[in-house]
N, C-alpha and C positions, 0 to 999 in steps of 0.2 A: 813312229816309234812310241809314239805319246800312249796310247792305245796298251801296247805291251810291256812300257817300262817306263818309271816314275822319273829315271836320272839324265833324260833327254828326250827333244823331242826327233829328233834326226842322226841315224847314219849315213855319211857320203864314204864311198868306200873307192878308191879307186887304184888303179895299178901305173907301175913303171916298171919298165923293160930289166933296171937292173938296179942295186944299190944306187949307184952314183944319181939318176933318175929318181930313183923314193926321194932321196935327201933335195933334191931341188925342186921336186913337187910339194914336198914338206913347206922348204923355207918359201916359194913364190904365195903357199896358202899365207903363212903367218907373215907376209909381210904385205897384204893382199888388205888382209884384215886390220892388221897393227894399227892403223889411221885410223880404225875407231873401237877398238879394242883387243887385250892380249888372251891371249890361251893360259885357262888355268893349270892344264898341265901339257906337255911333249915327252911322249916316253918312245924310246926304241930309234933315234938318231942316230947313235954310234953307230949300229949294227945295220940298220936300213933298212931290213928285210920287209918289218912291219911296223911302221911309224904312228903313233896315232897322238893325233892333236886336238884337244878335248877343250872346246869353246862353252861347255856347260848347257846350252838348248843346241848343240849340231858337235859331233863327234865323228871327227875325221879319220878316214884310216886310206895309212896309202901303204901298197904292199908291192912286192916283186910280184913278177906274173905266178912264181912257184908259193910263195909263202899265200900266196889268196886261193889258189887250188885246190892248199894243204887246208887252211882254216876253214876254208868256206862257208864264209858269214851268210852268206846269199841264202845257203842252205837250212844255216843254219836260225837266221830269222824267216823263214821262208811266208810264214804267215802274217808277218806285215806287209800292209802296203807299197810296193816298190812303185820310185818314178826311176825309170832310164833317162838320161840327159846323153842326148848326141856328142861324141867329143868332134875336136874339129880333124876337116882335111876330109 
């Protein structure tokens, strides 16, 4: 992201199945990290759809499988660098 934009170096964008799923993908990232540092901001918890947890060089976005469909960041940064990271199972 360094490349295309000054206010981070990394999007990790990833999905869960449903609200209940964002919010504990959320909390397992920020308590993941919490041991050696907090997130300057968490917006979008209430609601779930689209959560994003913004570490300042890596900005997290966790979404429903609908609300990433609808935004489609993918598409929409499409000319940066993507790495895919295998999930598990």
């Amino acid at each position: 992201m360094d490349e295309a934009v000054s206010y981070t170096d990394y999007f990790v964008v990833v999905s869960g199945a449903n609200t209940r799923q964002t919010k504990a993908i959320a909390d397992e990232i920020q308590h993941g990290i919490r041991a050696d540092r907090r997130p300057a901001r968490v917006e979008g918890e209430r609601e779930g759809e689209w959560i994003l947890v913004d570490f300042i060089d890596v900005v997290v976005h966790v979404f429903t499988t609908t609300a990433r469909d609808f935004y489609r960041l993918e598409t929409l940064w499409g000319d940066v660098p993507r790495l895919d990271v295998p999930g598990e199972g």
